[in-house]
C-alpha positions as CSV (number, residue, x, y, z in Angstrom):
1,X,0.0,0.0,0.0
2,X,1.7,3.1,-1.3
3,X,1.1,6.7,0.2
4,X,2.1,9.8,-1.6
5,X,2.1,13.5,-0.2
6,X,1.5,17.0,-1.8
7,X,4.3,19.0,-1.2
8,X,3.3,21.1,2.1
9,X,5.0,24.6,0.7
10,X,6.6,26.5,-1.9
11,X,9.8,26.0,-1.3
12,X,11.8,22.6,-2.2
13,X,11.5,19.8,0.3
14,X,15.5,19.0,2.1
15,X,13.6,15.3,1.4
16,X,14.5,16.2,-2.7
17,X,17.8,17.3,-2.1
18,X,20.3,14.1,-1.9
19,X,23.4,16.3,-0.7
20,X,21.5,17.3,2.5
21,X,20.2,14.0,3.0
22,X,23.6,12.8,2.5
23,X,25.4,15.9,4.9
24,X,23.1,14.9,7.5
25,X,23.4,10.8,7.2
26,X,27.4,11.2,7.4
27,X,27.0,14.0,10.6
28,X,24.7,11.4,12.2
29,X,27.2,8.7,11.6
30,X,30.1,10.4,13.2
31,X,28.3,10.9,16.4
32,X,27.0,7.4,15.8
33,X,30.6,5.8,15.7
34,X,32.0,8.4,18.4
35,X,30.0,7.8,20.9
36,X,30.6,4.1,20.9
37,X,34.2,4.8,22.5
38,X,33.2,8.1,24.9
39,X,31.9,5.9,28.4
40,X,33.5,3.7,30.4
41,X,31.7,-0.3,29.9
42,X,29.2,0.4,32.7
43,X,27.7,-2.8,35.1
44,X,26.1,-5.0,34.9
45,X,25.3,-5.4,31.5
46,X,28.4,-3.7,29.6
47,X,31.0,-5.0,31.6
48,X,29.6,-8.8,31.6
49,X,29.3,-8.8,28.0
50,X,32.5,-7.2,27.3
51,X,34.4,-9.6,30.2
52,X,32.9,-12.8,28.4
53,X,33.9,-12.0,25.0
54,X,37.4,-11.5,26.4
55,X,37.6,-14.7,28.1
56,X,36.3,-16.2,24.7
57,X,39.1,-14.6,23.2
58,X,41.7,-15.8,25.4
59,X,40.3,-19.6,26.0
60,X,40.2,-20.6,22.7
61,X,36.5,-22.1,23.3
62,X,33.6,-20.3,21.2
63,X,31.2,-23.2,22.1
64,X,30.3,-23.0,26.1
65,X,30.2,-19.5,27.6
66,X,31.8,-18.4,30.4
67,X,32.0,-15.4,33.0
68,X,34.5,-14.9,35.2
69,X,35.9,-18.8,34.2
70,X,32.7,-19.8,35.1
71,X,29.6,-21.9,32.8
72,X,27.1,-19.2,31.7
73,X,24.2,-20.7,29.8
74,X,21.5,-17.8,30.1
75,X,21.9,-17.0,26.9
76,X,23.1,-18.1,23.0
77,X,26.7,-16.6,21.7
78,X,25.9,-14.7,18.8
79,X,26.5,-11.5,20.5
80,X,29.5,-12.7,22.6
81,X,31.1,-14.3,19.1
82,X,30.6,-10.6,17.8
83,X,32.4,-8.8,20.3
84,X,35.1,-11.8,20.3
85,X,35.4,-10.9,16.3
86,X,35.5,-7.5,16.8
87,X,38.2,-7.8,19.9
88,X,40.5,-10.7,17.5
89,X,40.4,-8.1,14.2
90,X,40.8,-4.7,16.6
91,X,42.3,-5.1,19.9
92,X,40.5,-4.7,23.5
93,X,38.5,-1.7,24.2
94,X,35.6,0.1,24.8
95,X,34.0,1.0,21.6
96,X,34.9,-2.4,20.2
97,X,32.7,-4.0,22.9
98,X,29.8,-1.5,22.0
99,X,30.7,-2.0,17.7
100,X,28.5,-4.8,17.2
101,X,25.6,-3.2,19.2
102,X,26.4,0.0,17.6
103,X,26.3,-2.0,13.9
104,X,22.8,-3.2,15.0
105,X,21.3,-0.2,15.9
106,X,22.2,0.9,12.4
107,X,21.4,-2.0,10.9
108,X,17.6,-1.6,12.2
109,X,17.1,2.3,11.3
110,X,18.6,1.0,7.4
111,X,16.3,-2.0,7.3
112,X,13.3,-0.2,8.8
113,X,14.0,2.7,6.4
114,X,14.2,0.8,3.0
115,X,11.4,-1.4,4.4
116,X,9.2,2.0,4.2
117,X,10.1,2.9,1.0
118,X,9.8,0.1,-0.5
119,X,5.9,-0.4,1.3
120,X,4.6,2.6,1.7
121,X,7.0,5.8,-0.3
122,X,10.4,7.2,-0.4
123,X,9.1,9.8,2.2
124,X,8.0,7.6,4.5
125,X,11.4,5.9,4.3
126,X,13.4,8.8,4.8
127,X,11.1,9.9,7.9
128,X,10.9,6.4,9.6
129,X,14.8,7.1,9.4
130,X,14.8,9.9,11.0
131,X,12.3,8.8,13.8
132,X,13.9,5.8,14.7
133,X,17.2,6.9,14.4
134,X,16.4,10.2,17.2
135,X,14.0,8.3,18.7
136,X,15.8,8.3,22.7
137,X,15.5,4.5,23.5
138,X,16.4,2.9,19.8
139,X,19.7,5.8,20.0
140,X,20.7,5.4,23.7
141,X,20.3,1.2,23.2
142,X,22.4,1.7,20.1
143,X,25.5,2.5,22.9
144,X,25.2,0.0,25.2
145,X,26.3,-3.0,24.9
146,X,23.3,-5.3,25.8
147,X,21.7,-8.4,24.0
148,X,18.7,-6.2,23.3
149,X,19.6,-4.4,20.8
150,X,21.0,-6.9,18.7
151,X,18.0,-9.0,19.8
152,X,16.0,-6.2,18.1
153,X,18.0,-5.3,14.9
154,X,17.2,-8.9,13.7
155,X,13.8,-9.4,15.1
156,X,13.5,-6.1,12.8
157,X,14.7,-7.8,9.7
158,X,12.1,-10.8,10.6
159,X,9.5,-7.7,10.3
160,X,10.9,-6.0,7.2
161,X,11.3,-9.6,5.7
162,X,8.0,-10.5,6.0
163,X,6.8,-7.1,4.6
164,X,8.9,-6.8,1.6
165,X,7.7,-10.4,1.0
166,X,3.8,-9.1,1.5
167,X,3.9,-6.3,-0.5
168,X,1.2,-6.3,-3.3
169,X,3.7,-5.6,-5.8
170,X,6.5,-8.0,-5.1
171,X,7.5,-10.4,-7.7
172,X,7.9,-13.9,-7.2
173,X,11.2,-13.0,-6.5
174,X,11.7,-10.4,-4.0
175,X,8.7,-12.7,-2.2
176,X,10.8,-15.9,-1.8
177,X,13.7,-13.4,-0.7
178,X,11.5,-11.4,1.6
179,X,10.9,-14.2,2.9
180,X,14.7,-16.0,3.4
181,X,15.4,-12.4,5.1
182,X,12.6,-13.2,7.7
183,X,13.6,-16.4,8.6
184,X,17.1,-15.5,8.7
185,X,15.8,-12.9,10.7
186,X,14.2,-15.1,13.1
187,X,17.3,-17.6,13.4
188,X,19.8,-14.4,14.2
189,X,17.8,-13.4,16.8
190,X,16.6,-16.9,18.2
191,X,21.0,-17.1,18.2
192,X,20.9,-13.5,19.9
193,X,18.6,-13.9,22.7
194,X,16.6,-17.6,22.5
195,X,13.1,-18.7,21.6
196,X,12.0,-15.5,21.6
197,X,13.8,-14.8,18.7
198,X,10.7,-16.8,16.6
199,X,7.8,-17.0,19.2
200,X,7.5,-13.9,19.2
201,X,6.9,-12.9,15.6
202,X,5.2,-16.4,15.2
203,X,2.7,-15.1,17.6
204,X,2.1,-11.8,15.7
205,X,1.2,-14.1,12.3
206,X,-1.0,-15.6,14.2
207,X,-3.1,-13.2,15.7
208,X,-2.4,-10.8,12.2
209,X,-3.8,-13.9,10.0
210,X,-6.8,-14.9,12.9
211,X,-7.9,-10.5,13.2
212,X,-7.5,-10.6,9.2
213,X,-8.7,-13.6,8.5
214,X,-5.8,-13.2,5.6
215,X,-5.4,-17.1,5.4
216,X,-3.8,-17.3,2.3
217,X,-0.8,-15.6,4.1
218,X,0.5,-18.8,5.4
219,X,0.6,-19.7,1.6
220,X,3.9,-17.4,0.6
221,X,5.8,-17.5,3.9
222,X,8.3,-20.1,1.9
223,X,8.3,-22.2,5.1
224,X,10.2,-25.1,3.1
225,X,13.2,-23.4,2.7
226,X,12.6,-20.9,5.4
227,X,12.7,-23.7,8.1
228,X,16.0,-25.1,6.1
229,X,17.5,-22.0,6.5
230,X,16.8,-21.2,10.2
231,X,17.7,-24.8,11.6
232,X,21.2,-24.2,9.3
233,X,21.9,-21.3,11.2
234,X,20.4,-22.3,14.9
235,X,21.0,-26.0,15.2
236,X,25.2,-25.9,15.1
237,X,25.8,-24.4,18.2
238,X,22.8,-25.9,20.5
239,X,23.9,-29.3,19.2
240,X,27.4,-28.5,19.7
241,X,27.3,-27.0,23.5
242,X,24.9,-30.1,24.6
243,X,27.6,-32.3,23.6
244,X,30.2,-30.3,25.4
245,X,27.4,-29.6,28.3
246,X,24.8,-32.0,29.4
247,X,23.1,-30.1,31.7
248,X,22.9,-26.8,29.5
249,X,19.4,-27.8,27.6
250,X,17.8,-28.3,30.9
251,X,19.0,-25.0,32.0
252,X,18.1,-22.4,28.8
253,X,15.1,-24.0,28.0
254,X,13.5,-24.5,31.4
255,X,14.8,-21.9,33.3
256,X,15.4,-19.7,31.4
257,X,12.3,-19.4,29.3
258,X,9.8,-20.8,30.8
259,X,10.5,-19.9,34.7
260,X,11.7,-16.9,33.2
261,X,8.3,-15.7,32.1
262,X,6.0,-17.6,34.2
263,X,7.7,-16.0,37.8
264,X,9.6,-14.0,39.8
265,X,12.5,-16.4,39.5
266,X,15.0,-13.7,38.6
267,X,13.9,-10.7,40.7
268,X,13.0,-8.4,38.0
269,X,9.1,-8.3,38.4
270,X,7.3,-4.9,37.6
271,X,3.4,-3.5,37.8
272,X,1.7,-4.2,34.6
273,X,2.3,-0.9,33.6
274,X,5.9,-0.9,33.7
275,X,6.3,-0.3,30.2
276,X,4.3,2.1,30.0
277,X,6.4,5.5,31.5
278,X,9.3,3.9,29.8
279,X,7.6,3.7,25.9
280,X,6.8,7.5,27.0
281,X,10.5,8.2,27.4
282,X,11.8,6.2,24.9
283,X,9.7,7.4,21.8
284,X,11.1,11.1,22.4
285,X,11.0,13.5,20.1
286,X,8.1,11.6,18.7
287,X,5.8,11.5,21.7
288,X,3.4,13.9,20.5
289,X,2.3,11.5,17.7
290,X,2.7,8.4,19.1
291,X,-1.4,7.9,20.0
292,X,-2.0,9.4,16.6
293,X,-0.3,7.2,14.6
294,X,-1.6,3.8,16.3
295,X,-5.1,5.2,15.8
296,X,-4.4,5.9,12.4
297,X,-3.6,2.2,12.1
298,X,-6.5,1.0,13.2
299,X,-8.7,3.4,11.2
300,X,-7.2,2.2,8.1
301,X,-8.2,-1.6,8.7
302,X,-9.8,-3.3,6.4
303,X,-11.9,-6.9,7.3
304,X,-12.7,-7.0,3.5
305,X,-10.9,-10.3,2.2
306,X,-10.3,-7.8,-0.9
307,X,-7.8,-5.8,1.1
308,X,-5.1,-7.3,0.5
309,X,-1.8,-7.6,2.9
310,X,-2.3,-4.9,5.4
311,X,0.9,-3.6,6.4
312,X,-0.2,-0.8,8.7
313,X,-1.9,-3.4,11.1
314,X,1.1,-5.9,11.0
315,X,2.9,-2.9,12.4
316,X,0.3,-2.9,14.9
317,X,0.0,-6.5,15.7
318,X,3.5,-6.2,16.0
319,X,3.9,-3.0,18.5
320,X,0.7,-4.2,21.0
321,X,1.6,-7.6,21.3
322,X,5.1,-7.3,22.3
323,X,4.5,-4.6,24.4
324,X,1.9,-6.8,26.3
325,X,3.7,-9.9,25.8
326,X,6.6,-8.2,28.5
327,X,4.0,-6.4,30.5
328,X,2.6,-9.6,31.4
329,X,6.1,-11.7,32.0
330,X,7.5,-12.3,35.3
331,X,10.4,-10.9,34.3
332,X,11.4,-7.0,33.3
333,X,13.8,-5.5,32.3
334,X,13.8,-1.3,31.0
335,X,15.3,-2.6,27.2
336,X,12.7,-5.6,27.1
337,X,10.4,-3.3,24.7
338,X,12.7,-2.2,22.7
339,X,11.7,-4.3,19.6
340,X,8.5,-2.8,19.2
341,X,10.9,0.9,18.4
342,X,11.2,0.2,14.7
343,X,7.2,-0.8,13.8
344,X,6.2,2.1,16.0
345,X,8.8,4.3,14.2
346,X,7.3,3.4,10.7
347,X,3.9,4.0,12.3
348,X,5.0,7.1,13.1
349,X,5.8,8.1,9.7
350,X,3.1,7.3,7.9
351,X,1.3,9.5,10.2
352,X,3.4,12.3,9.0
353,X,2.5,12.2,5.6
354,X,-1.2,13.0,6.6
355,X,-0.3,14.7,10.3
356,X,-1.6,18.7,10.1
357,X,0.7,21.0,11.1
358,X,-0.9,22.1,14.2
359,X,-0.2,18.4,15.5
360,X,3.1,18.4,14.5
361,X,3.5,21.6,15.7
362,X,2.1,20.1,19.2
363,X,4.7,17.2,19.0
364,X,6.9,20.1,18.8
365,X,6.0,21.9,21.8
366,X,5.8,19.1,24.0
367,X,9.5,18.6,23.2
368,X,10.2,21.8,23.9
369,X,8.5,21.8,27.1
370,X,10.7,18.9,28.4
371,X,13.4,20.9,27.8
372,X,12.1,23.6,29.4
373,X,11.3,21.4,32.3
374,X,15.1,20.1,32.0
375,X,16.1,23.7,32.6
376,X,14.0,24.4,35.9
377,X,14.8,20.8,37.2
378,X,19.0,20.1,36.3
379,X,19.8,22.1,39.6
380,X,18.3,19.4,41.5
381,X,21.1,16.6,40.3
382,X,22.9,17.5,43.0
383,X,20.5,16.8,45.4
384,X,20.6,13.3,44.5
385,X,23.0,11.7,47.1
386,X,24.5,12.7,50.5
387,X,27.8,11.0,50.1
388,X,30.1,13.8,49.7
389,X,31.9,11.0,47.3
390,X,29.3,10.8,45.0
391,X,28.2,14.8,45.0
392,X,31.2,15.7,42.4
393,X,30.0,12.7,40.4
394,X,26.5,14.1,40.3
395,X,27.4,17.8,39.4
396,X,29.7,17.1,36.9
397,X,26.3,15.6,34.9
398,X,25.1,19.3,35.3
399,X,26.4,20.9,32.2
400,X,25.6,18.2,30.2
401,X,22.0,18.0,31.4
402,X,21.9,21.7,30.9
403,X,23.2,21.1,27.2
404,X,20.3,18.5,26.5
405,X,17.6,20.4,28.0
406,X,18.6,23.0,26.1
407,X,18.7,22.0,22.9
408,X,15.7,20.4,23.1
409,X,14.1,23.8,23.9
410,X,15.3,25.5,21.1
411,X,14.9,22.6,19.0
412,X,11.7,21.8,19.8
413,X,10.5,25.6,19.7
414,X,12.3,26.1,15.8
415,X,10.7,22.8,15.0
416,X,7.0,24.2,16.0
417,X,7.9,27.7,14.3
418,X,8.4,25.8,10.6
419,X,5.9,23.1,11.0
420,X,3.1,25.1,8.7
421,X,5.4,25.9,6.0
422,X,8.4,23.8,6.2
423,X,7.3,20.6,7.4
424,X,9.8,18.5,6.1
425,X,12.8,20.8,7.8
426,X,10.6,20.9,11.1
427,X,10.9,16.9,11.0
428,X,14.4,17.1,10.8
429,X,15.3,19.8,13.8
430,X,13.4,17.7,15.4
431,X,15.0,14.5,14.9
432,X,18.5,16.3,14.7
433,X,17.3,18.3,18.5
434,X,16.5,14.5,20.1
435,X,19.5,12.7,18.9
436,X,22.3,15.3,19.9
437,X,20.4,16.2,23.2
438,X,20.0,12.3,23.9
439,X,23.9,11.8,23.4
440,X,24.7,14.9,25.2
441,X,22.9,12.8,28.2
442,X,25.1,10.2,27.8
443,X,28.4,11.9,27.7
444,X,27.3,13.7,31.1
445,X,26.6,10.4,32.4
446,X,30.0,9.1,31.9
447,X,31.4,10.4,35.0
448,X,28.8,8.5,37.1
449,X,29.6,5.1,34.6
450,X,33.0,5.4,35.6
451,X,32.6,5.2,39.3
452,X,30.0,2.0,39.2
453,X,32.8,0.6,37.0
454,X,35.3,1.1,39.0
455,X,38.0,2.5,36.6
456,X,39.3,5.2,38.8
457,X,40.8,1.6,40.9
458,X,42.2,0.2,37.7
459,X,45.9,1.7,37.9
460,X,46.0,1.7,41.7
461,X,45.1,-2.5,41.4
462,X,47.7,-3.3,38.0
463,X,50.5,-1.6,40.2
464,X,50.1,-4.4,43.0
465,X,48.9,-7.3,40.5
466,X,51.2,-9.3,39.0
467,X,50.1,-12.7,36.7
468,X,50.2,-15.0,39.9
469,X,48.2,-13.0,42.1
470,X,44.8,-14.2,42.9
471,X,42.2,-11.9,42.9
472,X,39.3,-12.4,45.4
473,X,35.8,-10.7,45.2
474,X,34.5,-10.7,48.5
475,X,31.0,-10.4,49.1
476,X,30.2,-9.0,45.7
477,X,30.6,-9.7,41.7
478,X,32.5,-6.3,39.7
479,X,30.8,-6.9,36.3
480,X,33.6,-4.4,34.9
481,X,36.9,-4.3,36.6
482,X,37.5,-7.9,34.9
483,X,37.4,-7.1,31.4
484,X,39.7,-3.7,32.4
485,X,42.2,-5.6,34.5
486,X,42.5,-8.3,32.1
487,X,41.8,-10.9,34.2
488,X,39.1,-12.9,35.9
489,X,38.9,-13.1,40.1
490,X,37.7,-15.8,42.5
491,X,34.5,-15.1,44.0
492,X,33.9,-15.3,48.3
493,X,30.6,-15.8,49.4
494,X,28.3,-14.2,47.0
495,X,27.6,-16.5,43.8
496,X,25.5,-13.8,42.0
497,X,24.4,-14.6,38.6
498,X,26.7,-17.0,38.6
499,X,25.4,-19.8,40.8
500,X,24.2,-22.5,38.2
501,X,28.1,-22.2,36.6
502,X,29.3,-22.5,40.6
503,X,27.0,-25.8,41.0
504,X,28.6,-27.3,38.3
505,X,32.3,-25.7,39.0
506,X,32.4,-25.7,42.9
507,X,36.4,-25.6,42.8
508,X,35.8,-21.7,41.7
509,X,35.1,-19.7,44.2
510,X,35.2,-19.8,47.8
511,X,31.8,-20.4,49.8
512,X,32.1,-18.9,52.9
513,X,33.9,-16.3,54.3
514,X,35.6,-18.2,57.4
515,X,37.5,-20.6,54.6
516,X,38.5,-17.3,52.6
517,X,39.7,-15.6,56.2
518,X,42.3,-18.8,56.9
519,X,44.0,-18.7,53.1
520,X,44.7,-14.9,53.2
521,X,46.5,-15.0,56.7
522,X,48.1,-17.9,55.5
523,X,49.2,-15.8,52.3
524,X,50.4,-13.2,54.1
525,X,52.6,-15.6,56.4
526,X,54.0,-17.0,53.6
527,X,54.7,-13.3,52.0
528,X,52.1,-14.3,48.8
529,X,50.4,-11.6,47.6
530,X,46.6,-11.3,47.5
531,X,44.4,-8.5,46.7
532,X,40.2,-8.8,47.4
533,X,37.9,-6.4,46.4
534,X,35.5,-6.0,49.4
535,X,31.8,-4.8,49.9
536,X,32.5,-2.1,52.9
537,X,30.3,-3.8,55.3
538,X,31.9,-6.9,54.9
539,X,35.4,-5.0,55.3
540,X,34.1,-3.9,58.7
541,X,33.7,-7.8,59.6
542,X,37.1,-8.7,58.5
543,X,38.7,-5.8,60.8
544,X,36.7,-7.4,63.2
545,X,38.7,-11.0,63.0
546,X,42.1,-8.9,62.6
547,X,42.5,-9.5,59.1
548,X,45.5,-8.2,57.8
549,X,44.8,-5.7,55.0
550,X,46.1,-2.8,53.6
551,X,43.8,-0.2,51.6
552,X,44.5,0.1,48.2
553,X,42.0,2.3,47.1
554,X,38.2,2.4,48.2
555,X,34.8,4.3,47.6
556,X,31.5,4.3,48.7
557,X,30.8,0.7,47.1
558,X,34.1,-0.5,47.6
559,X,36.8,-1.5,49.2
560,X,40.2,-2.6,47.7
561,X,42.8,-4.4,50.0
562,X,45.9,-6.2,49.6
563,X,47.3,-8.8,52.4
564,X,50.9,-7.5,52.0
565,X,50.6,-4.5,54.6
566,X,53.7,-3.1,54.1
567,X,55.1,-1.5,51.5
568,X,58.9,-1.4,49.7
569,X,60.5,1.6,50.0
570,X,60.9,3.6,47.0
């Protein structure tokens, strides 16, 4: 179904002029690929992924996962063979743990954006490029290194896939390949992130075809070769890591799907609406349009059998039933929703071929009264703690938060002025206003990512650790320091994630805190070094039973000892 637009004023749309398009797509890239290497890998997420790809790296093994030298089944490699790749062609760092999420992100707004112009009109390609590429979730997610987004970028080509295929003027051709794309799509992110990967969108065929009543669907899905395909690019690896692990199928598939969703197993419940506030934020710039465009879906359905494919309600289908799919699972997580980003996004630009200007001009202002809000409120950041350690750490967010808030003032009010009689170039201060003030965010939170991570520690610890010096975590699990200090560290008490791996690897880590209490004095009476890394309450115990320790470095969440308590003389 094909929409086309009159032009909205006199003067030429930047949508006809390729060098703008072009000036803009290369500025957008440079931030893109610049802010991949600006923050410190921040816990839990950044640092885990980062550390396991290392140890991948250095083991040799790119069958059974590990973290911190330990099993870790919760989820397929794909991700984790990425960052390996990207580690193996261009050394260890910080934007090459984020490049592969950072490629995805990309990857969904290019997919998303052809997938419009191709369905619907070149406009509505270039604008679902814009929206989905400013919108705040699909941009921030883009820079973290998490499983969601590359989750997401090929759940998105399942999407697209089956759309291109659907299309009422595909060949024969482009339908069997539409159709390969989805699958593939499906089998990359069943690799990324599990079943989910092709339950989901199976689910949303289903209830699309059963609402339709567009039975002849199931017809052209190719599921011959499509099924060929997927179990190609799936079955290796599961067959491969049961042979190696016994007791991983019983593990993904049990507990981590179905106890997953069906309880509280994991500790990440959430109200129903939990989503909700977080679709609000994430959909920024584009919040002002966001109700209008899913009406306008639902307006333009058709139960006529004569309809044809209805790509506006697969969008739909899509959007509603993932977001309710994760509102009603026992577990939540903030990035959980962020599939739905790239069928709301195309929603959203359809809308804004037919959108008046007074609602975009609305859109506009709401923008611009968050930023106006961002003004009145930033002063408040340092209110935030009372740990005089953690005040600087707060305040130095302050001028980036004043940054962001303000050029989403001043982009959202120019944005509102041209929306009458430069629509197009309103769309794009927009988009341009949500995508710099979101990074600006970012960049002000680094000082803050830092600290959870740990890095200010990291030279103070390499100048006392040497190869054969164990390193002890005592009462906690740093998800970063690993993957910075190069090395992994013997856990003391506290399993965390990492208590299935422990069953099954007992000889790693150190139960309780008594047995961990009797090798470091007998370290330091045989003059072995030994550096811990201690939660501070627990520090307070071990002063307690005379412990000897020497402080290395410590902050509010930590404490960093050594057993060798005195030092050489320089």
């Amino acid at each position: 179904m094909k929409t086309t637009s009159k032009p909205n004023s006199p003067y030429s749309s930047p949508y006809d002029t390729p060098i703008l398009l072009a000036a803009i797509g290369l500025a957008f890239l440079f931030i893109w690929f610049y802010m991949l290497g600006a923050r410190a890998l921040v816990p839990t997420d950044e640092g885990r992924y980062a550390e396991m790809a290392r140890e991948m790296v250095a083991s040799g093994d790119w069958i059974t996962q590990r973290l911190n030298g330990i099993k870790y089944f919760e989820k397929p490699p794909l991700q984790n063979w990425m960052n390996a790749l990207s580690f193996e062609i261009f050394g260890q760092g910080e934007w090459q743990a984020r490049l592969w999420t950072g490629l995805c992100g990309l990857l969904g707004i290019a997919v998303s954006a052809y997938t419009g112009a191709k369905v619907f009109s070149r406009r509505v390609g270039i604008s679902t490029a814009f929206v989905l590429g400013s919108s705040f979730y699909w941009a921030a997610l883009g820079h973290i290194n998490t499983l969601d987004m590359g989750l997401s970028a090929m759940m998105t080509l399942a999407l697209c896939g089956l759309l291109l295929s659907q299309r009422t003027d595909a060949s024969s051709t482009e339908q069997r390949n539409g159709m390969l794309l989805c699958w593939a799509g499906m089998a990359l992110a069943t690799m990324s992130k599990g079943l989910i990967g092709f339950v989901l969108p199976g689910a949303v065929l289903v209830l699309y075809t059963l609402i339709t009543r567009d039975w002849a669907l199931w017809t052209r899905l190719h599921m011959g070769k499509g099924l060929i395909l997927f179990f190609a690019i799936t079955t290796p690896w599961f067959v491969l890591v049961w042979q190696k692990n016994p007791e991983h199928p019983h593990f993904f598939f049990i507990h981590e799907h179905f106890q997953r969703f069906t309880s509280t197993v994991h500790k990440r419940g959430g109200a129903w609406y939990y989503f909700f506030p977080l679709l609000v934020l994430g959909i920024v710039p584009w919040l002002g349009l966001l109700l209008q465009s899913l009406w306008h879906a639902v307006r333009n359905f058709s139960f006529s059998k004569q309809a044809g494919f209805q790509p506006q309600m697969m969008l739909l289908i899509w959007t509603v039933f993932i977001f309710f799919f994760f509102s009603i699972s026992g577990s939540k997580l903030p990035s959980y929703i962020l599939p739905i980003f790239p069928s709301v996004a195309l929603l959203i630009a359809c809308q804004l071929e037919k959108t008046s200007a007074l609602s975009l001009r609305i859109c506009a202002l709401l923008f611009a009264a968050m930023g106006l809000a961002g003004l009145i409120l930033a002063n408040k950041i340092g209110d935030i703690s009372e740990i005089p350690y953690e005040i600087p750490l707060y305040q130095a967010m302050l001028p980036w938060t004043y940054a962001a808030a303000g050029i989403t003032l001043v982009g959202g009010i120019a944005a509102s002025l041209l929306a009458k009689q430069r629509k197009d170039m309103s769309v794009i201060i927009l988009a341009a206003a949500g995508f710099v003030a979101g990074q600006a965010l970012f960049l002000g939170h680094d000082s803050w990512g830092r600290y959870n991570a740990g890095l200010p520690h990291v030279a103070a610890i390499q100048a006392e650790l040497k190869p054969e010096t164990p390193l002890y975590g005592v009462g906690l699990y740093e998800q970063s320091l690993p993957f910075y200090l190069n090395r992994t560290m013997t856990l003391v008490e506290a399993s965390d994630e990492l208590g299935f791996g422990l069953e099954q690897q007992p000889e790693l880590w150190i139960p309780k805190l008594s047995d961990f209490s009797q090798k470091w004095r007998a370290d330091h009476l045989a003059g072995k070094a030994a550096i811990a890394i201690v939660r501070p309450n627990v520090y307070e115990e071990l002063l307690k039973k005379q412990l000897p320790m020497r402080v290395i470095a410590q902050d509010p969440k930590r404490i960093i000892v050594s057993n060798i308590t005195t030092t050489a003389a320089p």
